[in-house]
N, C-alpha and C positions, 0 to 999 in steps of 0.2 A: 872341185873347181881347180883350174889351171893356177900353178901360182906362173904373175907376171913378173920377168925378171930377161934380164938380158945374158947373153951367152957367150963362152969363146965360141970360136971353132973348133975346138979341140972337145968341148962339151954337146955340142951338134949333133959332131960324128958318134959320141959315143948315144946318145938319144937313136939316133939314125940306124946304129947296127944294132941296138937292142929293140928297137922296132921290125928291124930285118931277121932277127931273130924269133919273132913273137909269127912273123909272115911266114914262115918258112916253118912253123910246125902248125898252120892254120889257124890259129889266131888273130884273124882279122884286126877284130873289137878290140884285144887288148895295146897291139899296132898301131891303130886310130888313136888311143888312148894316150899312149906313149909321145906320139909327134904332137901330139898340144901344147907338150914341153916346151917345143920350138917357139921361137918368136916368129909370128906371122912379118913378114914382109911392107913397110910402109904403100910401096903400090898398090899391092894388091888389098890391105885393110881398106885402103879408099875405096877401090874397085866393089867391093862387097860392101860396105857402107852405101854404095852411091845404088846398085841394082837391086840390094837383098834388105839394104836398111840396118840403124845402127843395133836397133834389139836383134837381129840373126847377129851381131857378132857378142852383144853382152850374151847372150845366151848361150852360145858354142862353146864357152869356155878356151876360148883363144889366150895364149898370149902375146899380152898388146904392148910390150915394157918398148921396142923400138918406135912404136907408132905414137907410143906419149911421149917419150924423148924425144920426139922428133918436132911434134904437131903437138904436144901440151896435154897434159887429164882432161880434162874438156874434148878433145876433137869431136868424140861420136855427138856430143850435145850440138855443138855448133854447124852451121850449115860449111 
C-alpha cells in the first residue's frame, strides 16, 4: 500500500525520473507502481471520488496526504 504523505518538489521529480526510468527499460507495472508515490492532486481526488466513488480510490492505493490536508480524513466518507 502507498504510504500517504506529502512531498517537495524536489522529491516528485526524483519519483518522476525513477519512474521514467522503469518506462524506458519496459517496465510498465513497476512505473505505475512508482508514481503512487505521488500525492494525487485535491481536484482531481474529487473528480474520481465523484464519477468512480470513494472505494476506487481507498483501493488504488493512492496518496491522499494533500486531499486530507486539505478536506480533513473523512472526505471520502462524507458527501
Amino acid at each position: 500500500m502507498t504510504q500517504n504523505r506529502m512531498m517537495t518538489t524536489e522529491e516528485r521529480l526524483d519519483v518522476l525520473m525513477e519512474a521514467d526510468k522503469y518506462l524506458k527499460a519496459g517496465n510498465k507495472a513497476e512505473a505505475v507502481r512508482i508514481t503512487l508515490q505521488l500525492p494525487m492532486p485535491v481536484y482531481f481526488a474529487q473528480f474520481l471520488k465523484e464519477f468512480l466513488g470513494a472505494d476506487f480510490l481507498l483501493k488504488g492505493g493512492y496518496n491522499l496526504a494533500e486531499v486530507e490536508a486539505e478536506l480533513g480524513p473523512d472526505w471520502l466518507t462524507s458527501r
